[in-house]
N, C-alpha and C positions, 0 to 999 in steps of 0.2 A: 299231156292230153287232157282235154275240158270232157269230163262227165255232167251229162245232164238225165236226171231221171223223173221220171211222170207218172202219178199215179194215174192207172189207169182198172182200179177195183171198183171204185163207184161208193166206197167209203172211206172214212180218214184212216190212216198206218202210220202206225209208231213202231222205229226198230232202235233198239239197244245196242249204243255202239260201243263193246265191251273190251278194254282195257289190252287183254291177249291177244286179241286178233286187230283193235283197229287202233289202237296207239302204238302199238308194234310195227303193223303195216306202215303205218303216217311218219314215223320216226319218231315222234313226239309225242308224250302224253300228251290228252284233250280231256282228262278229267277233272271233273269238278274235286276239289277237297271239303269234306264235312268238317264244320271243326268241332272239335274235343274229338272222345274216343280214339287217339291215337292218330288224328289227319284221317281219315277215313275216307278213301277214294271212292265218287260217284260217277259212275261211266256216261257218257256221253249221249244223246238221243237226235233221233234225225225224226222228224213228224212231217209227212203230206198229206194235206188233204185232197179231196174227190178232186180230181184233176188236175191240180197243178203241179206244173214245171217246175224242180228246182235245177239250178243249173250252176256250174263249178263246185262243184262237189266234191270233196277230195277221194281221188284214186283209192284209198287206202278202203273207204265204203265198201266198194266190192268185193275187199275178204272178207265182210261181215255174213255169217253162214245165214242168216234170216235175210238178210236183202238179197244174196246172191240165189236164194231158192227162190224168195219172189220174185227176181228178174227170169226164173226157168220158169216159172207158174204160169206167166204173162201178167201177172198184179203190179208189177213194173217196171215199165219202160225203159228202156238204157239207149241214151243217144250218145254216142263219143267225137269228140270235135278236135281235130287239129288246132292247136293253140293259135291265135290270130297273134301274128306280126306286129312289136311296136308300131306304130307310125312313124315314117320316117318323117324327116323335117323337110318341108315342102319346099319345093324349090325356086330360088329365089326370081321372084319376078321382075321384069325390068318395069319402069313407069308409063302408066300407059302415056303414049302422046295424042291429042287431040286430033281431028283429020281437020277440025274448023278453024280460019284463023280468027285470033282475040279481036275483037271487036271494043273499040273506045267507044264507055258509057256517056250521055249526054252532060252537056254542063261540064265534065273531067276537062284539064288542062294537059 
């Protein structure tokens, strides 16, 4: 399923996409690594600004407890979109044939 979410506050949002709930959710860590200090994992961030759309958004976003409260608040918008169909391979056209017959250019043999 395609998530698309809208800021719709009227200022820019930044939510912290933290380790235990959205790399969990997603299967896969999405953090950044600090280096020294022992690899030091930096959790993930999603920023919208005043209005706009982001859209394919990974599923995993809406177990983040700060986005899923701001989609209850109405601060943002949550559209869900059935995945759109490869395109299949078009099917094969036949040649178009002309309705005119060919005409012999001047001067030709």
């Amino acid at each position: 399923m395609s998530v698309t979410l809208t800021n719709a506050l009227g200022r820019l949002v930044t939510f912290l996409l933290p380790h235990e709930s959205y790399c969990v959710a997603r299967g896969e860590c999405a953090c950044g690594v600090q280096p020294g200090r022992g690899g030091r994992r930096l959790p993930s961030s999603l920023t919208l600004a005043t209005g706009v759309s982001l859209e394919d958004v990974p599923e995993a976003t809406l177990c983040v407890r700060a986005v899923a409260a701001a989609i209850r608040r109405g601060e943002v918008a949550l559209k869900r979109q059935a995945p759109t169909a490869p395109p299949s391979s078009p099917p094969s056209a036949a040649p178009e044939v002309s309705a005119r017959a060919s005409r012999k250019k001047r001067g030709a043999s």
